[in-house]
Structure formats: C-alpha cells, structure tokens
PDBQT receptor file of N, H, CA, C and O in Angstrom, charges set to zero:
ATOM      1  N   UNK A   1      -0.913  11.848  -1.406  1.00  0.00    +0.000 N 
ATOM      2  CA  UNK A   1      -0.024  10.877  -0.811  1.00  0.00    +0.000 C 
ATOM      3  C   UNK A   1      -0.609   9.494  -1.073  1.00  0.00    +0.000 C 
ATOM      4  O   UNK A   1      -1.797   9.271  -0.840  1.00  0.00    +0.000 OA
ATOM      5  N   UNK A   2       0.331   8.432  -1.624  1.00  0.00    +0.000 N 
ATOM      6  H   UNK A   2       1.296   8.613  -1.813  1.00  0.00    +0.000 HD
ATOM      7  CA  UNK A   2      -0.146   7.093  -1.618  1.00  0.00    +0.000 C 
ATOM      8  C   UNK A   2       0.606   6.197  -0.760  1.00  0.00    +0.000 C 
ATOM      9  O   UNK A   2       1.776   6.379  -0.424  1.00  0.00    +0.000 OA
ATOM     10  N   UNK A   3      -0.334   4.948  -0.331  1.00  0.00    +0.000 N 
ATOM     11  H   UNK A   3      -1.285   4.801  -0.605  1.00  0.00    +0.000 HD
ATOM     12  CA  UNK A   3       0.159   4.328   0.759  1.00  0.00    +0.000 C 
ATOM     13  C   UNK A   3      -0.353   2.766   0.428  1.00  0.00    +0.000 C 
ATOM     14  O   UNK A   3      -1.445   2.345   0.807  1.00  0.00    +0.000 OA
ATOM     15  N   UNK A   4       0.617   1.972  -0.343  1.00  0.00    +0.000 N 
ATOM     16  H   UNK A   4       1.505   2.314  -0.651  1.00  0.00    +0.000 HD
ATOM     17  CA  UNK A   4       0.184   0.431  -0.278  1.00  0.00    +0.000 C 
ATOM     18  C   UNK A   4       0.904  -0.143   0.646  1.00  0.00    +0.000 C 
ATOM     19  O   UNK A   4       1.802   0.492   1.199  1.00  0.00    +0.000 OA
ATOM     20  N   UNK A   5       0.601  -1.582   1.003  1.00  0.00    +0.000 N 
ATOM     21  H   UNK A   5      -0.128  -2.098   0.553  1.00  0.00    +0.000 HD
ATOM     22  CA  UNK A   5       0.294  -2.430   2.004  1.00  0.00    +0.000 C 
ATOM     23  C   UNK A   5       0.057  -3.874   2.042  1.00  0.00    +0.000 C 
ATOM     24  O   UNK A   5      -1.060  -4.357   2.230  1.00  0.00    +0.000 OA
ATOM     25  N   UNK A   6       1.281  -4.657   1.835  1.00  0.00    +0.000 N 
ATOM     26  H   UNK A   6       2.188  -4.265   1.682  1.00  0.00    +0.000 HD
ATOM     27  CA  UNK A   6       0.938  -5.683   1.581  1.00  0.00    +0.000 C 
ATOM     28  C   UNK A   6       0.192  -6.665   2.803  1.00  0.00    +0.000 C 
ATOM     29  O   UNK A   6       0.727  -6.851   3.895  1.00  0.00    +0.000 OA
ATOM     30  N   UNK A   7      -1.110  -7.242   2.419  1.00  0.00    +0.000 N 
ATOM     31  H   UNK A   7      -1.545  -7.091   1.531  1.00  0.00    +0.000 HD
ATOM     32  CA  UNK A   7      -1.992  -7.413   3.698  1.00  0.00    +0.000 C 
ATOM     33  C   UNK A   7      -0.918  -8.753   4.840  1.00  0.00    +0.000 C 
ATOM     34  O   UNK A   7      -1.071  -8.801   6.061  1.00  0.00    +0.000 OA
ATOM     35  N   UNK A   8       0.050  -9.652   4.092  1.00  0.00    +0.000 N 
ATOM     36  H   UNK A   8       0.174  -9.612   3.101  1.00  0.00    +0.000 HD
ATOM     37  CA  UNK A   8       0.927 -10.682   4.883  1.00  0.00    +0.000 C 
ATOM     38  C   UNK A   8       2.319 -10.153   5.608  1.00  0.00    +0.000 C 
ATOM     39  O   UNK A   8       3.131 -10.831   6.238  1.00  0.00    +0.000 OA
ATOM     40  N   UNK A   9       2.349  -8.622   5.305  1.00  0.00    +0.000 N 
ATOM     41  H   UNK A   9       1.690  -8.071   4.793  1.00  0.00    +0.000 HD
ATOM     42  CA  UNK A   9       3.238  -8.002   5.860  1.00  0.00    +0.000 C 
ATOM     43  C   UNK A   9       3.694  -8.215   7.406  1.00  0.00    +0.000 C 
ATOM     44  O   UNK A   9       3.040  -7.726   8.327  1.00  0.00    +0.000 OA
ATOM     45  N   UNK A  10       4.954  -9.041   7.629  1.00  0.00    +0.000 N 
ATOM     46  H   UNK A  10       5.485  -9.439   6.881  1.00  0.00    +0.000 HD
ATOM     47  CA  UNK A  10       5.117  -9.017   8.906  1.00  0.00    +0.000 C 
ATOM     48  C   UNK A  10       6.313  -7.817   9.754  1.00  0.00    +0.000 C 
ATOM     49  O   UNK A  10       6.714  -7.754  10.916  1.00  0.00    +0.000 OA
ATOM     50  N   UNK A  11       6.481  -7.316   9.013  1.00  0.00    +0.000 N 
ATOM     51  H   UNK A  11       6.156  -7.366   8.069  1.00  0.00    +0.000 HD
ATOM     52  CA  UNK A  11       7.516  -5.678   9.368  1.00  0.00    +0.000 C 
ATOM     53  C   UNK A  11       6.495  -4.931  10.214  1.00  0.00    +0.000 C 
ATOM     54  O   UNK A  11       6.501  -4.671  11.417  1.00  0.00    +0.000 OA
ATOM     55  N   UNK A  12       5.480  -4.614   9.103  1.00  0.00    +0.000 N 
ATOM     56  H   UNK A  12       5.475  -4.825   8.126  1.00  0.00    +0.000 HD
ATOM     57  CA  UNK A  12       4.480  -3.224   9.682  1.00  0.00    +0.000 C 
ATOM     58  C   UNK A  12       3.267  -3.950   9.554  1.00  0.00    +0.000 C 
ATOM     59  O   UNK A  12       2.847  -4.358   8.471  1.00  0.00    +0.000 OA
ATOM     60  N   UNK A  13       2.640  -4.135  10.759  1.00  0.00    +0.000 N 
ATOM     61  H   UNK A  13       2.981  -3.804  11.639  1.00  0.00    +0.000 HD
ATOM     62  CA  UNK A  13       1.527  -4.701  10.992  1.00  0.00    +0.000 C 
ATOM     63  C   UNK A  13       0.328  -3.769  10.802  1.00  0.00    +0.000 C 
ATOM     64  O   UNK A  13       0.364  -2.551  10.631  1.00  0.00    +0.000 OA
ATOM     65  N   UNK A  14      -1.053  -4.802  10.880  1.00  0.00    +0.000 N 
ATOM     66  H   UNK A  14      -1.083  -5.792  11.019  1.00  0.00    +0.000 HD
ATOM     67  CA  UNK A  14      -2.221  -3.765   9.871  1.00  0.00    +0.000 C 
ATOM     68  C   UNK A  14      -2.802  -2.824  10.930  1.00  0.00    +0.000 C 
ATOM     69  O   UNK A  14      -3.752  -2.123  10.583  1.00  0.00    +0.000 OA
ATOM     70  N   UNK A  15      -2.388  -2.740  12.049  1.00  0.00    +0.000 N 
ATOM     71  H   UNK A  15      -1.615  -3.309  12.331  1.00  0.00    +0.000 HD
ATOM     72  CA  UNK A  15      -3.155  -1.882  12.910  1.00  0.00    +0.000 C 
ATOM     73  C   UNK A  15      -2.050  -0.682  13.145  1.00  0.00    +0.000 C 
ATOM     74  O   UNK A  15      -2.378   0.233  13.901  1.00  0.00    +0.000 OA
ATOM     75  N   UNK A  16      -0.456  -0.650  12.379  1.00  0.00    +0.000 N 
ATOM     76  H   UNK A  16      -0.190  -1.394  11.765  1.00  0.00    +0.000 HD
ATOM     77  CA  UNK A  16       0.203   0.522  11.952  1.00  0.00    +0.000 C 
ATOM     78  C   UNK A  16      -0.729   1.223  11.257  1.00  0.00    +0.000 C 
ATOM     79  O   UNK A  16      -1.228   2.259  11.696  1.00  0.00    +0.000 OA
ATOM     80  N   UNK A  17      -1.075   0.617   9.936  1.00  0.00    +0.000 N 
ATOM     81  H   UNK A  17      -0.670  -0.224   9.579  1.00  0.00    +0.000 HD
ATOM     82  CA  UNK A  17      -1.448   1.200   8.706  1.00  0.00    +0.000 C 
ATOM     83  C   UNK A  17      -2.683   1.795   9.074  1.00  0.00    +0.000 C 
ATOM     84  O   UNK A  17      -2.857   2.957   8.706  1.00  0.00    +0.000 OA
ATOM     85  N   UNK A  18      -3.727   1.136   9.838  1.00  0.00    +0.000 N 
ATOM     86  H   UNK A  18      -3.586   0.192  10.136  1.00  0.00    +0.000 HD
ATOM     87  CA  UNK A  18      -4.546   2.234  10.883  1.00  0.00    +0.000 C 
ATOM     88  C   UNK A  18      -4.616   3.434  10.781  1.00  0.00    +0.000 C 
ATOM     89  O   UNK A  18      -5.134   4.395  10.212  1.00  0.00    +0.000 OA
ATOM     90  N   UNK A  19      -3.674   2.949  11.786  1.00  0.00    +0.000 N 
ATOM     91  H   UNK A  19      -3.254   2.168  12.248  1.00  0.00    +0.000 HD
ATOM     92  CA  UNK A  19      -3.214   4.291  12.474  1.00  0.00    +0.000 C 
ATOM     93  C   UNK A  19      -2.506   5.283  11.369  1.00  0.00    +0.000 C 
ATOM     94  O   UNK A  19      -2.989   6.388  11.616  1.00  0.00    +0.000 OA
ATOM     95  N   UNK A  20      -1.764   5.390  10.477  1.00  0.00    +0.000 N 
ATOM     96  H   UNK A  20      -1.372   4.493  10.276  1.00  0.00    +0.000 HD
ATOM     97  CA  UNK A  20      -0.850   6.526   9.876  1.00  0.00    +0.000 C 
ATOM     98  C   UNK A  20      -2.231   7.056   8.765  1.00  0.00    +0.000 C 
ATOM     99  O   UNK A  20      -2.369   8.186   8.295  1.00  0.00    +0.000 OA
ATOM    100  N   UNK A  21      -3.386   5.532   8.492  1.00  0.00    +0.000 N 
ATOM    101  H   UNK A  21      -3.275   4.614   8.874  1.00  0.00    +0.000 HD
ATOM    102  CA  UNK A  21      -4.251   6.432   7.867  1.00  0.00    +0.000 C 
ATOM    103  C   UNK A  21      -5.264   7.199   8.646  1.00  0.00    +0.000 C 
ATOM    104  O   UNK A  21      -5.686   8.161   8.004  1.00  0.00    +0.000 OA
ATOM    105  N   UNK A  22      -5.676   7.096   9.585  1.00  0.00    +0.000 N 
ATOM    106  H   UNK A  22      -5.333   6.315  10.107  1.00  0.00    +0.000 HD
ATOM    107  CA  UNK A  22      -6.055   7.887  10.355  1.00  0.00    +0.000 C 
ATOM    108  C   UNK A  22      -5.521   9.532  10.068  1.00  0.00    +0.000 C 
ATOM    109  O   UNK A  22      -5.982  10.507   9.474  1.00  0.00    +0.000 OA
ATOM    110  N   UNK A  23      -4.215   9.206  10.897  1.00  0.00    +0.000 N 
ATOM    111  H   UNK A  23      -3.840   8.414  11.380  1.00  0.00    +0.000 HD
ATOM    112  CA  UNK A  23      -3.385  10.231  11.112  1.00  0.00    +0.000 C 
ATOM    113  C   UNK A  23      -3.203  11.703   9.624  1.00  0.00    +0.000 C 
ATOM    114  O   UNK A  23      -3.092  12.928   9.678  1.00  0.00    +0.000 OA
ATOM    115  N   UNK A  24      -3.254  10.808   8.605  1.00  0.00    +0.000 N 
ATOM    116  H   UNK A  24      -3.345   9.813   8.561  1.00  0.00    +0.000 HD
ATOM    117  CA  UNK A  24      -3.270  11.382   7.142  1.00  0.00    +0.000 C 
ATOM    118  C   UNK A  24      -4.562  11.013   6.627  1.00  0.00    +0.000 C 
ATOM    119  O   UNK A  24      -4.971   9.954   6.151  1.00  0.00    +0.000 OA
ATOM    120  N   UNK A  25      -5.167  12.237   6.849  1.00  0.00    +0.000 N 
ATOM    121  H   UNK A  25      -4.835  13.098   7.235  1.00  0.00    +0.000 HD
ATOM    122  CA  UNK A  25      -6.687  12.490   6.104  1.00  0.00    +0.000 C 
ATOM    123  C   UNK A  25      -7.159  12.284   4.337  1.00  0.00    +0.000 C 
ATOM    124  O   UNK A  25      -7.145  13.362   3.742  1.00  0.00    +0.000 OA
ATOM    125  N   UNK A  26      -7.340  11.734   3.942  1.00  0.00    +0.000 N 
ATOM    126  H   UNK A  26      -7.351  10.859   4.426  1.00  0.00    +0.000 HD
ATOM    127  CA  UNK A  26      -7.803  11.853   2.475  1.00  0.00    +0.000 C 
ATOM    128  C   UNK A  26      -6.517  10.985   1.649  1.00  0.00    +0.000 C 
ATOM    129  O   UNK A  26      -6.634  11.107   0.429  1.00  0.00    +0.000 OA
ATOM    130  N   UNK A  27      -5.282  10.112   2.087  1.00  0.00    +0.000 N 
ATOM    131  H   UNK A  27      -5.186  10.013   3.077  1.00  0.00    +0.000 HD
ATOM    132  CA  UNK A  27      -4.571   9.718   1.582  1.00  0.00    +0.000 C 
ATOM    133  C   UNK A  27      -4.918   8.271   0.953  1.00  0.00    +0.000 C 
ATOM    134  O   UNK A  27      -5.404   7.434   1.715  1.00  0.00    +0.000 OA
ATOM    135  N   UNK A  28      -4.712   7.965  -0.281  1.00  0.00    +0.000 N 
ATOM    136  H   UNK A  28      -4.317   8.645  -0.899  1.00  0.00    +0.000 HD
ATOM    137  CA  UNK A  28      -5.017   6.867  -1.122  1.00  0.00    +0.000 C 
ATOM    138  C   UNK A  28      -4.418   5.969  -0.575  1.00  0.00    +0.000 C 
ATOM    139  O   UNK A  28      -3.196   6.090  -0.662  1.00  0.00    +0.000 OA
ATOM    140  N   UNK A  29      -4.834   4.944   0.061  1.00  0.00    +0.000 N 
ATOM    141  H   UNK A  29      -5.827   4.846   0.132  1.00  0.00    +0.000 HD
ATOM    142  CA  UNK A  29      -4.683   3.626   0.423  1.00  0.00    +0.000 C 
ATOM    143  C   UNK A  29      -4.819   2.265  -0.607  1.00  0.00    +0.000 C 
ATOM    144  O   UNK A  29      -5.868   2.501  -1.205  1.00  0.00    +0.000 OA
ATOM    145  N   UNK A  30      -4.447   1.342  -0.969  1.00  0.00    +0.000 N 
ATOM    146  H   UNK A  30      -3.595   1.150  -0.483  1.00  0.00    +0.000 HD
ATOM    147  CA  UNK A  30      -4.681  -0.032  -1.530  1.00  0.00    +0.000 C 
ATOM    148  C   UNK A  30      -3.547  -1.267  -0.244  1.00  0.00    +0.000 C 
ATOM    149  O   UNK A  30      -2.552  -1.195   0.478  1.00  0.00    +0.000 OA
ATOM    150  N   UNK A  31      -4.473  -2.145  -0.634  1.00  0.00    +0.000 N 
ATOM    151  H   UNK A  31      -5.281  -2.203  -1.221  1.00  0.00    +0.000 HD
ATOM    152  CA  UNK A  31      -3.992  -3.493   0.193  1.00  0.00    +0.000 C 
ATOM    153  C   UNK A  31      -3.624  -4.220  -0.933  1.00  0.00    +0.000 C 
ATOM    154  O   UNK A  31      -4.413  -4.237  -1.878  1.00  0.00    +0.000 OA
ATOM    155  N   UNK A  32      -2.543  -4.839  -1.011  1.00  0.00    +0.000 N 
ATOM    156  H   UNK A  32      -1.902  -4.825  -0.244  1.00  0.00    +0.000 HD
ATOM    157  CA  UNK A  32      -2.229  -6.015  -1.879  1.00  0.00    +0.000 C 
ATOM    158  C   UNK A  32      -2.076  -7.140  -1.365  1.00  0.00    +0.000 C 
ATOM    159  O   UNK A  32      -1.211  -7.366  -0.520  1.00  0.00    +0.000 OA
ATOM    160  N   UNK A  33      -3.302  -8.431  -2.020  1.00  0.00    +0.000 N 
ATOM    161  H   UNK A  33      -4.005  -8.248  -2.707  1.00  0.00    +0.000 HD
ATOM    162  CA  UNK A  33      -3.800  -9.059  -1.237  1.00  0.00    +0.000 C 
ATOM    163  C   UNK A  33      -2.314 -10.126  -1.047  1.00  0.00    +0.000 C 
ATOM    164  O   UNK A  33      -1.524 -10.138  -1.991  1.00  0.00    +0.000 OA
ATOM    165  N   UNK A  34      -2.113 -10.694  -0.225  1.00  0.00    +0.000 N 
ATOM    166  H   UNK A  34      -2.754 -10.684   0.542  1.00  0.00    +0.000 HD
ATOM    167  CA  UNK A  34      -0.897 -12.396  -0.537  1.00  0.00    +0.000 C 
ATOM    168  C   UNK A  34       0.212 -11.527  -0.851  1.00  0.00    +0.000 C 
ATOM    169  O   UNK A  34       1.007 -11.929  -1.700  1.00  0.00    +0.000 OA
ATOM    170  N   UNK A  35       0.429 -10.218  -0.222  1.00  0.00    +0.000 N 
ATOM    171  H   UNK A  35      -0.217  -9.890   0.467  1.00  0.00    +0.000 HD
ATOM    172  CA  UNK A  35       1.788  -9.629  -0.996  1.00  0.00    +0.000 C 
ATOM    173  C   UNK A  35       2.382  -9.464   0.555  1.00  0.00    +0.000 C 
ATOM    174  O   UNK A  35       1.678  -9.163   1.518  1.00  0.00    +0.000 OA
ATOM    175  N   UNK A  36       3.520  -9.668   0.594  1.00  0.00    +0.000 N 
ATOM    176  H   UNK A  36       4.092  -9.912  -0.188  1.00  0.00    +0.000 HD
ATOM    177  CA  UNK A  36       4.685  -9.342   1.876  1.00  0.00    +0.000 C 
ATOM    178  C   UNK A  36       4.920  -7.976   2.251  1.00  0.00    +0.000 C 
ATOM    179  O   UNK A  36       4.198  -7.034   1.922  1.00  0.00    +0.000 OA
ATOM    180  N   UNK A  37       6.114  -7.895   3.056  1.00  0.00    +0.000 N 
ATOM    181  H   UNK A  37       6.700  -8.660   3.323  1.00  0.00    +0.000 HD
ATOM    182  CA  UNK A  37       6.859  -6.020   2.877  1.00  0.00    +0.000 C 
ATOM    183  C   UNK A  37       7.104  -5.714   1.724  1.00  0.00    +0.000 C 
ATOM    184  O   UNK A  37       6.834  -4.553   1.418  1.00  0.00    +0.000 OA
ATOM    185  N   UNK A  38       7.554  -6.401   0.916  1.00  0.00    +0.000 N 
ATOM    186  H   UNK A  38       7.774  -7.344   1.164  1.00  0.00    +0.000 HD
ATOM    187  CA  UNK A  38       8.138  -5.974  -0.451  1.00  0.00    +0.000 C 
ATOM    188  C   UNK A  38       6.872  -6.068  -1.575  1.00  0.00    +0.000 C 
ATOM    189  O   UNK A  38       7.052  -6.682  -2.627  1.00  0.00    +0.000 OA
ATOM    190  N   UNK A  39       5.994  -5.625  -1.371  1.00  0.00    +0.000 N 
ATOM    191  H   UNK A  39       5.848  -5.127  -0.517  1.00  0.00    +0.000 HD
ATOM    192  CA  UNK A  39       4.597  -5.779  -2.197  1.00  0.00    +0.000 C 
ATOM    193  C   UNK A  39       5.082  -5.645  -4.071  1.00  0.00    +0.000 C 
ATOM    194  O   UNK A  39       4.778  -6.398  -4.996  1.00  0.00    +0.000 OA
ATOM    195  N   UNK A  40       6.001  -4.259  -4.070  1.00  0.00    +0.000 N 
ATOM    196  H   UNK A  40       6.247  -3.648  -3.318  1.00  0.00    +0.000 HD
ATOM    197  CA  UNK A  40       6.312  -3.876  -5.141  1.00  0.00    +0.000 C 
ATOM    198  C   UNK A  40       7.326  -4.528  -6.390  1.00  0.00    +0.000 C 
ATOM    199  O   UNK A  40       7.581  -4.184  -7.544  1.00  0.00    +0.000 OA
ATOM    200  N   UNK A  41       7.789  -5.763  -5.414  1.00  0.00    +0.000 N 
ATOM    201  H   UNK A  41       7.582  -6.042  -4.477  1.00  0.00    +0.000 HD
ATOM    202  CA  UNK A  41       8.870  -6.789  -6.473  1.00  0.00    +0.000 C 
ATOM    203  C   UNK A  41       7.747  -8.110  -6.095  1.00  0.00    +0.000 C 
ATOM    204  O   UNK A  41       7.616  -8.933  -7.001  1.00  0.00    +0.000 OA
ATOM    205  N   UNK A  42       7.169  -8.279  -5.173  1.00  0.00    +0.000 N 
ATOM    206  H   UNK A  42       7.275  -7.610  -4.438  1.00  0.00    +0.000 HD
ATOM    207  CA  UNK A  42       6.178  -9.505  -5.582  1.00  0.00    +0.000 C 
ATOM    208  C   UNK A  42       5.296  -9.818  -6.693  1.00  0.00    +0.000 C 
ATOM    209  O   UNK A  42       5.210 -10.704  -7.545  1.00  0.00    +0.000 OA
ATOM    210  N   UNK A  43       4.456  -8.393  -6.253  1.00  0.00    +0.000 N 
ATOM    211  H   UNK A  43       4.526  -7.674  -5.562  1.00  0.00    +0.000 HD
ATOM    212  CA  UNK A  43       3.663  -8.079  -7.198  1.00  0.00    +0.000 C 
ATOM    213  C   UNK A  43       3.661  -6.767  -8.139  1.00  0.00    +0.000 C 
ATOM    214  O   UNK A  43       2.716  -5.998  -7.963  1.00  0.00    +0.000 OA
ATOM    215  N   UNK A  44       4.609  -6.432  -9.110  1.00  0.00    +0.000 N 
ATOM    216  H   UNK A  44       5.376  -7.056  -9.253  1.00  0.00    +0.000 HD
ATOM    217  CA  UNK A  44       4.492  -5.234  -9.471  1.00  0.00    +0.000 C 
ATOM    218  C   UNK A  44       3.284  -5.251 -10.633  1.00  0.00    +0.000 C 
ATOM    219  O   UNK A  44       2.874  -4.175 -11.068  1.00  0.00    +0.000 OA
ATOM    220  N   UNK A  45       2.791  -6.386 -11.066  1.00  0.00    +0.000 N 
ATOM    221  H   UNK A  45       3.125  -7.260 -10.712  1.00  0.00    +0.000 HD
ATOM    222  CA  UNK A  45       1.897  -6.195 -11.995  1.00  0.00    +0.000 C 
ATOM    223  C   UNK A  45       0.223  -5.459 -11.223  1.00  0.00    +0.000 C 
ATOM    224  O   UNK A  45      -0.682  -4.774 -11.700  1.00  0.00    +0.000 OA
ATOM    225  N   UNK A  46       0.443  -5.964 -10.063  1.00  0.00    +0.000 N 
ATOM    226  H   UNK A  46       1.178  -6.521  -9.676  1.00  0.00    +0.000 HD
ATOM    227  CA  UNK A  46      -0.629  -5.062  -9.413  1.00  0.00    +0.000 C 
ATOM    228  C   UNK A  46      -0.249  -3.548  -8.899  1.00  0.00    +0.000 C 
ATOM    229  O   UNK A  46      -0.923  -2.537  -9.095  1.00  0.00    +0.000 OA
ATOM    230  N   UNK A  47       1.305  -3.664  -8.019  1.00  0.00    +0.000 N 
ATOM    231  H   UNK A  47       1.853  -4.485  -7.859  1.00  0.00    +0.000 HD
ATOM    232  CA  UNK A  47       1.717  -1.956  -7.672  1.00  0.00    +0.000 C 
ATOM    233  C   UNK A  47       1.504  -1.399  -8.803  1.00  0.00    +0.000 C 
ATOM    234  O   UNK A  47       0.615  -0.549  -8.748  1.00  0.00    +0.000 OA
ATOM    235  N   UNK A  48       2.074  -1.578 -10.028  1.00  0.00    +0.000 N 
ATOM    236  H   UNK A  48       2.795  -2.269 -10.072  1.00  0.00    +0.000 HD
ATOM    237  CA  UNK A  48       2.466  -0.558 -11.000  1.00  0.00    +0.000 C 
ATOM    238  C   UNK A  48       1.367  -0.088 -11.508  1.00  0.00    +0.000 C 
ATOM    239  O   UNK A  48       1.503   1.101 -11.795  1.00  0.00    +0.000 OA
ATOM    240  N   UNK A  49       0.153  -0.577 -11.787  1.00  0.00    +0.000 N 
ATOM    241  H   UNK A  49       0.042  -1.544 -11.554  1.00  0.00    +0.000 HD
ATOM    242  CA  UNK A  49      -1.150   0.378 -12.107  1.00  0.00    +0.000 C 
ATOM    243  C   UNK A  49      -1.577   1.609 -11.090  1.00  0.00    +0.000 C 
ATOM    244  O   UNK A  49      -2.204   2.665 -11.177  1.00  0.00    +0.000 OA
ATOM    245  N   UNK A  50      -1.060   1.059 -10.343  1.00  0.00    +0.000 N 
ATOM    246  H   UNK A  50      -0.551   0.201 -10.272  1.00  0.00    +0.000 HD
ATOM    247  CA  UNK A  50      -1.641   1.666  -9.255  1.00  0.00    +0.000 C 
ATOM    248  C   UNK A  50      -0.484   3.111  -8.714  1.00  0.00    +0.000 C 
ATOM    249  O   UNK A  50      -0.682   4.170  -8.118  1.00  0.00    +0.000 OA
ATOM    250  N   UNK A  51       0.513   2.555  -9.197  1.00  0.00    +0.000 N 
ATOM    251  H   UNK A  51       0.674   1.694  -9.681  1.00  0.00    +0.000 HD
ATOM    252  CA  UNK A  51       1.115   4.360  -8.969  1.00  0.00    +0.000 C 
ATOM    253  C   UNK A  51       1.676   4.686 -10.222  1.00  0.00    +0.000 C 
ATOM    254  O   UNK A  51       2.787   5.195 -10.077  1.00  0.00    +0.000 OA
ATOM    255  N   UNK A  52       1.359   4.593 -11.271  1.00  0.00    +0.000 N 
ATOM    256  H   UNK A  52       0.456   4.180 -11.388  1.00  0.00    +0.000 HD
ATOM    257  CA  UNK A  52       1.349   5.153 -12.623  1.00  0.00    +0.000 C 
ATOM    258  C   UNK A  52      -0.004   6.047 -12.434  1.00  0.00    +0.000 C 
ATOM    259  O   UNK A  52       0.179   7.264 -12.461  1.00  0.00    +0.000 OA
ATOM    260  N   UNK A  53      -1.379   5.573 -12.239  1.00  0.00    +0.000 N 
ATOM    261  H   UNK A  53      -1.527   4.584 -12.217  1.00  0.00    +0.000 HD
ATOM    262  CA  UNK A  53      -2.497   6.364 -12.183  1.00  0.00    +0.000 C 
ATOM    263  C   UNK A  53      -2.072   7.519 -10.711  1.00  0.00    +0.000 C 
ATOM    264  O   UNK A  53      -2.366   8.700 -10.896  1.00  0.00    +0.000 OA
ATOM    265  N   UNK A  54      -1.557   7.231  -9.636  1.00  0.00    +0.000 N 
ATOM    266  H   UNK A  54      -1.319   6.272  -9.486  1.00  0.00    +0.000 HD
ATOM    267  CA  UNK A  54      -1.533   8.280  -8.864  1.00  0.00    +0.000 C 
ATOM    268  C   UNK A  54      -0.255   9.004  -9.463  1.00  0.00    +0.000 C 
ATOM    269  O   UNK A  54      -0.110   9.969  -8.712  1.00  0.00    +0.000 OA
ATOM    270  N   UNK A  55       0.447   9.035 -10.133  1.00  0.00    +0.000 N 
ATOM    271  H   UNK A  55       0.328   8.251 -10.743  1.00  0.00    +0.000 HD
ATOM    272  CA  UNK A  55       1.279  10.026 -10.711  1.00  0.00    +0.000 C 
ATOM    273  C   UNK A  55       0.888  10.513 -12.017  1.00  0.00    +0.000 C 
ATOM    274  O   UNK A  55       1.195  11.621 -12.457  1.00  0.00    +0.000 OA
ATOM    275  N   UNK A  56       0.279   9.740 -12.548  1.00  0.00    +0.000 N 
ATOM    276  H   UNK A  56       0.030   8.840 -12.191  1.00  0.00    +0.000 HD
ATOM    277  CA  UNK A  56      -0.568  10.636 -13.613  1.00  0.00    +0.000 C 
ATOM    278  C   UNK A  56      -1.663  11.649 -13.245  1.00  0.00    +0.000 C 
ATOM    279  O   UNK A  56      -2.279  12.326 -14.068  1.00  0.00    +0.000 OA
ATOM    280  N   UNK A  57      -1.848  11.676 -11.812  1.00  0.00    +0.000 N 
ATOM    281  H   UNK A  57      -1.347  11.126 -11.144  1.00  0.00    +0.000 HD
ATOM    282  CA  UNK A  57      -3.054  12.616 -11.480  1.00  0.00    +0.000 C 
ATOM    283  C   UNK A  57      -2.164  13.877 -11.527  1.00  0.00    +0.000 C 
ATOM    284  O   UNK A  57      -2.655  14.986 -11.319  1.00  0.00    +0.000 OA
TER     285      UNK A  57
C-alpha cells in the first residue's frame, strides 16, 4: 500500500496521516514537500517516480 501526503495539506491534516500510518503496518509513506491536497497535479514530476517504482514492485 502507498500513501503520499502533501506536507501544506489543509483537507487532511498531518496528525491524520499519523494515525492511518500507524494503523497500517509496513505501508510506504512519502511527504511532498510545498505540495497541497492535490500533491499529484502540483507536483507530478515528484508523485510520478514515486508510484511508477511502487507499481513496478
């Protein structure tokens, strides 16, 4: 399971993300630093490495 996170996110705050990683043991986490809720159209030059390699696993 992967789980990014943009760290300026004001939807889901960082003490959610805590918690659900807590909750989910061993799940791949990244923070994208200056990225909003929408991490993945801000910054896809950073998302997209990053779940190309977890779907290539």
């Amino acid at each position: 399971m992967l789980l990014t996170w943009g760290c300026h996110d004001k939807s889901i705050p960082g003490e959610s993300m805590k918690r659900l990683r807590s909750l989910i043991p061993g799940i791949e986490y990244h923070e994208i630093e200056n990225a909003g809720h929408l991490a993945h159209y801000e910054f896809p030059e950073q998302i997209n490495p990053i779940l190309i390699d977890f779907l290539m696993k």
